[in-house]
TIKOLBA-920782 format. One line per field, with one value per residue (C-alpha): residue number from 1; x, y, z. Coordinates in steps of 0.1 Angstrom, whole numbers. Each point is the difference from the previous one (the first is absolute). Layout:
num = NUM|... .
u = X|... .
v = Y|... .
w = Z|... .
// end
This chain:
num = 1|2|3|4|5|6|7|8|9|10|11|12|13|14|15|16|17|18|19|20|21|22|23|24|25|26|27|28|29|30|31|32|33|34|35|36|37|38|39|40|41|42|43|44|45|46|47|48|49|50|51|52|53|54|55|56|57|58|59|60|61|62|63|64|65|66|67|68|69|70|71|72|73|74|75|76|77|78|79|80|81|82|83|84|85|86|87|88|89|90|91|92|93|94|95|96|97|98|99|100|101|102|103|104|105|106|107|108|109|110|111|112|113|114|115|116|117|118|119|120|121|122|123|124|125|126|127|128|129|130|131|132|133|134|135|136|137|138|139|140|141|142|143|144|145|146|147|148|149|150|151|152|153|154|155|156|157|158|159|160|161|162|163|164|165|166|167|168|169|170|171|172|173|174|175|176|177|178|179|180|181|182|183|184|185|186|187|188|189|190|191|192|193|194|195|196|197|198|199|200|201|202|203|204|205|206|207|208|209|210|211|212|213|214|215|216|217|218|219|220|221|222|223|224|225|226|227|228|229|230|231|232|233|234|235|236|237|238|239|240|241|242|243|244|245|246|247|248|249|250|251|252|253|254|255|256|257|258|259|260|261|262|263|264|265|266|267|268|269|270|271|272|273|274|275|276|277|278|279|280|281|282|283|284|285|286|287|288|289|290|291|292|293|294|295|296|297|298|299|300|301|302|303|304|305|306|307|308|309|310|311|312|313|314|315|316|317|318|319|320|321|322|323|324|325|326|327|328|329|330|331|332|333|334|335|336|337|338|339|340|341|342|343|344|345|346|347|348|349|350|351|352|353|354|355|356|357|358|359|360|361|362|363|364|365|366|367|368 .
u = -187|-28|-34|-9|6|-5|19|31|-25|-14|32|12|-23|13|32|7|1|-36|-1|36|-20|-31|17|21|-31|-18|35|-2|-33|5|29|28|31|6|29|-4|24|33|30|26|33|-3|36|-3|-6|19|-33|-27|-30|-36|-29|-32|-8|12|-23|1|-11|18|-8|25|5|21|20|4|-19|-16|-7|-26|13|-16|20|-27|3|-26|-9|-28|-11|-32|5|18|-12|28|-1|16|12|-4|1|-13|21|29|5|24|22|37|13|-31|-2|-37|2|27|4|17|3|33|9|28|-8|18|-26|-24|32|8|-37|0|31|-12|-8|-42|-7|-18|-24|-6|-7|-24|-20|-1|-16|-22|-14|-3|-25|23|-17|12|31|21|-21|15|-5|-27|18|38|1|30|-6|-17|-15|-18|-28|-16|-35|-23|20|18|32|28|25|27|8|23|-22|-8|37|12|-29|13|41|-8|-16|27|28|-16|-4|40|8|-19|11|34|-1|-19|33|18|-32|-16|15|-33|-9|-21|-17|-11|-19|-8|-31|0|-34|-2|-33|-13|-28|-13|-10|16|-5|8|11|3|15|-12|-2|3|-20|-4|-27|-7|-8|0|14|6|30|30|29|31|33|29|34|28|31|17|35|7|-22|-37|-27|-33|-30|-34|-20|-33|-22|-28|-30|1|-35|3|32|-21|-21|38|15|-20|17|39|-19|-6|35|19|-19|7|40|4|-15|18|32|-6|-7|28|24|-17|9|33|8|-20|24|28|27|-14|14|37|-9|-22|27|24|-19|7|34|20|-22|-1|39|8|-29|20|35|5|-13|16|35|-10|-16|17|39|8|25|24|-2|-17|-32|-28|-5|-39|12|-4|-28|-36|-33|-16|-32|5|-32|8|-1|-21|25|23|40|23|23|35|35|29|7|-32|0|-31|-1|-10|-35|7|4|-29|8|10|-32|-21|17|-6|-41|-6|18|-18|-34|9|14|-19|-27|8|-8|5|29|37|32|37|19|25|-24|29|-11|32 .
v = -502|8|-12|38|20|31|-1|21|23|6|-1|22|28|2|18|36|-10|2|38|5|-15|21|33|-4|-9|34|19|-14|3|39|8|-7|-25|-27|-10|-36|-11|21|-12|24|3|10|18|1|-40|-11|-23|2|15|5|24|-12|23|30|15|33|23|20|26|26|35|25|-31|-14|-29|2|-30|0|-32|-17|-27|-24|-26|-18|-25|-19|-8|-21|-5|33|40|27|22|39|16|39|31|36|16|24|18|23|-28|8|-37|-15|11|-6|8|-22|-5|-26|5|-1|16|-3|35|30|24|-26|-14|35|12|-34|10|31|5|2|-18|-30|23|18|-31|-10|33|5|-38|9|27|-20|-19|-29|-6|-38|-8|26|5|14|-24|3|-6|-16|-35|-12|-34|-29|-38|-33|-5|-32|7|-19|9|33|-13|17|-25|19|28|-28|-2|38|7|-21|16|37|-8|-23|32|25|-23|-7|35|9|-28|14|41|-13|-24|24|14|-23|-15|26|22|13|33|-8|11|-24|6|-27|-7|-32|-18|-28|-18|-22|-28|7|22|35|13|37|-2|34|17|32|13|-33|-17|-21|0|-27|4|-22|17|-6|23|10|25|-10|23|-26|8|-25|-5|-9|-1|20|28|11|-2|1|-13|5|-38|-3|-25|-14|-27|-22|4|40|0|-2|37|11|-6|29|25|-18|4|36|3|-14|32|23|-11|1|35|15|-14|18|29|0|-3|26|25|-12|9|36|31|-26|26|19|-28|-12|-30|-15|14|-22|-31|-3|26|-28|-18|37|3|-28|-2|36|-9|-13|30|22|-17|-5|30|31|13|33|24|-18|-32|-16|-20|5|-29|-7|-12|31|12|11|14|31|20|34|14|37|-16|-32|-25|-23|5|-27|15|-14|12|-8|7|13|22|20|-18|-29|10|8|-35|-18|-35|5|21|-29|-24|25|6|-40|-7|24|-14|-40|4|32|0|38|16|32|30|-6|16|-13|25|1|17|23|39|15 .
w = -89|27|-11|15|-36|13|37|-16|-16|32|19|-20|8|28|-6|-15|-35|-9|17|-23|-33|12|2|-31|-24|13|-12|-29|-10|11|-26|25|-15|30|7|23|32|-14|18|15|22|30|6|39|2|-28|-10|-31|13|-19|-8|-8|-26|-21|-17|-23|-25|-23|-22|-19|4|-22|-13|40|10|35|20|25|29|21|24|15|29|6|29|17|32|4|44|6|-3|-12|26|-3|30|-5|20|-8|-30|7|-39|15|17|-18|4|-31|-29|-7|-39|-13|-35|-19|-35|-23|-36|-25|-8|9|5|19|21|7|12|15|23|11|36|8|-35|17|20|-31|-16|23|5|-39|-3|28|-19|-34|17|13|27|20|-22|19|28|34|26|21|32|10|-2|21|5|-14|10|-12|28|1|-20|32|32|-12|13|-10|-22|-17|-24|-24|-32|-4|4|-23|-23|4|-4|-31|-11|10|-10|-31|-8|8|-22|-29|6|-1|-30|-24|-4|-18|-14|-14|-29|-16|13|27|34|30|28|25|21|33|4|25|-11|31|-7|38|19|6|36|15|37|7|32|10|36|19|-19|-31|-26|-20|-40|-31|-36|-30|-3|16|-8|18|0|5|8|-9|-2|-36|-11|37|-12|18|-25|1|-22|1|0|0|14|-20|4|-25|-5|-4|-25|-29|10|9|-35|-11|17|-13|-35|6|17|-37|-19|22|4|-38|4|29|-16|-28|14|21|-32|-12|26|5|-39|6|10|3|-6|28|26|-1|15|-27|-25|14|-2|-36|-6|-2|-31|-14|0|-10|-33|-8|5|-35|-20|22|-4|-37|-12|27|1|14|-9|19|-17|31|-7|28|25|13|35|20|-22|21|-9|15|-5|-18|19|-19|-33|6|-17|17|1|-8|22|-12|28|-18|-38|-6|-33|-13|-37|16|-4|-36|-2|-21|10|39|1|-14|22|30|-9|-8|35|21|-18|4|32|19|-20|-10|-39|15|-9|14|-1|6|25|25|25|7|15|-4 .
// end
């Protein structure tokens, strides 16, 4: 053993893992549950890749936990600048999507709002106006390219560090949208957030009528589009100086409140006037026929001798009479709503499972 105690110490310094230490110490101390250097597969390659650190909150809403993400990279370059190539910002360019959202749910209503087309945009303009100010930020110009430069000359040396930075992320993050799946069987909802933390300096090259301007940041949104499992996505990363991430966390605080309350409210609307929209009907008819099946088979039988099958049951709204209609097509008889324990079974499924207490009828739904 060297006689120089200390020369690994220093040596150490060095490398990324001080930064890595650094950054997951202030999550911690914030509230945030660190995960460190998490190991994945990378599908594409066939090899084991890893992320520096996961990091989350969660909080639960209406029996649903919510988990705020945040995938972190970090890196450090004592000779070399990171230096972002942008150009002015096009919003209205059709081939970016400059609000993409990641976030997953095992629950129907929040998968379904989820799905729907103009969500993500939503999202974002609704946390823009809860005060999320940086978090979800739209860029303030295109970045298209990126380089190390050499910190004394300014020559160029390549763009291999930050990539490998922002596909760790991405790749990281396809892993974990996919996995939660089969992982997760709480009622849940997950949305995702890319920070590339760099311990150096962050440099804007911007190019704007033939020329270039030169800027150092702290900051940087970056739209990236890339291609997973043979499918376009794209994932908003942001660039951060090690030595701002700290002031940043703030807003990612801010961002966890304000997901657990836009979640909630978004479960709320998708319960109100339900029967008013076919589409949110049918998320859950098959969990409403089938918790009625039973009592219908058990406690129904028509003149005929035929008991009444659930499987081609629907609901609609009786707007004239403000109740719903268990509208039932074959074999439907009208002493089925004299029926004390179908009716029970009927009003505790349309409360469990549509969160409805309201009046209802069984009816063919038949004019003539």
């Amino acid at each position: 053993m060297s006689k120089d105690k200390k020369k690994f110490a220093h040596a150490i310094l060095k490398t990324g893992f001080v930064l890595e230490c650094k950054i997951g110490d202030l999550l911690r101390s914030a509230g945030w549950t660190v995960i460190s250097n998490k190991y994945y597969e990378d599908d594409f390659e066939g090899s084991v890749r890893e992320i520096d650190l996961l990091a989350y909150k969660a909080s639960e809403i209406q029996g649903i936990a919510v988990y705020t993400t945040l995938l972190i990279s970090c890196k450090k370059s004592e000779a070399n600048v990171w230096a972002l190539l942008a150009r002015p910002i096009n919003l209205k360019d059709p081939n970016t999507d400059w609000w993409p959202l990641h976030a997953w749910s095992n629950n129907k209503a929040i998968s379904f709002v989820l799905s729907k087309s103009g969500t993500a945009k939503y999202y974002h303009e609704e946390m823009k106006q809860r005060g999320i100010n940086e978090a979800l930020s739209i860029p303030a110009c295109e970045v298209f390219a990126f380089q190390e430069m050499n910190r004394e000359s300014g020559a160029p040396q390549n763009d291999k560090n930050i990539f490998a930075a922002l596909t760790s992320l991405m790749k990281a993050q396809a892993y974990e949208l996919g996995a939660l799946s089969q992982r997760k069987t709480q009622p849940s909802i997950y949305q995702f957030n890319l920070i590339s933390v760099v311990e150096s300096d962050l440099i804007r090259l911007k190019f704007e009528n033939d020329t270039i301007s030169e800027e150092e940041i702290d900051t940087e949104h970056y739209i990236s589009r890339y291609i997973i499992k043979r499918s376009e996505i794209s994932s908003r990363i942001r660039f951060i100086n090690a030595n701002s991430f700290a002031e940043k966390l703030d807003d990612y605080q801010r961002l966890h409140t304000e997901n657990c309350s836009w979640f909630g409210k978004e479960l709320d609307r998708f319960y109100g006037n339900i029967f008013t929209d076919t589409e949110r009907i049918n998320v859950f008819i098959d969990e409403f026929r089938s918790k009625l099946r039973w009592p219908l088979l058990w406690g129904s039988k028509n003149d005929s001798g035929k008991k009444i099958d659930s499987k081609n049951m629907t609901l609609e709204w009786d707007q004239a009479n403000n109740r719903v209609e268990i509208i039932i097509a074959a074999d439907f008889d009208e002493k089925l709503n004299e029926e004390k324990f179908v009716k029970k079974a009927a009003a505790s499924a349309l409360k469990d499972i549509y969160r409805y207490s309201g009046d209802f009828i069984f009816t063919d739904n038949l004019t003539f």
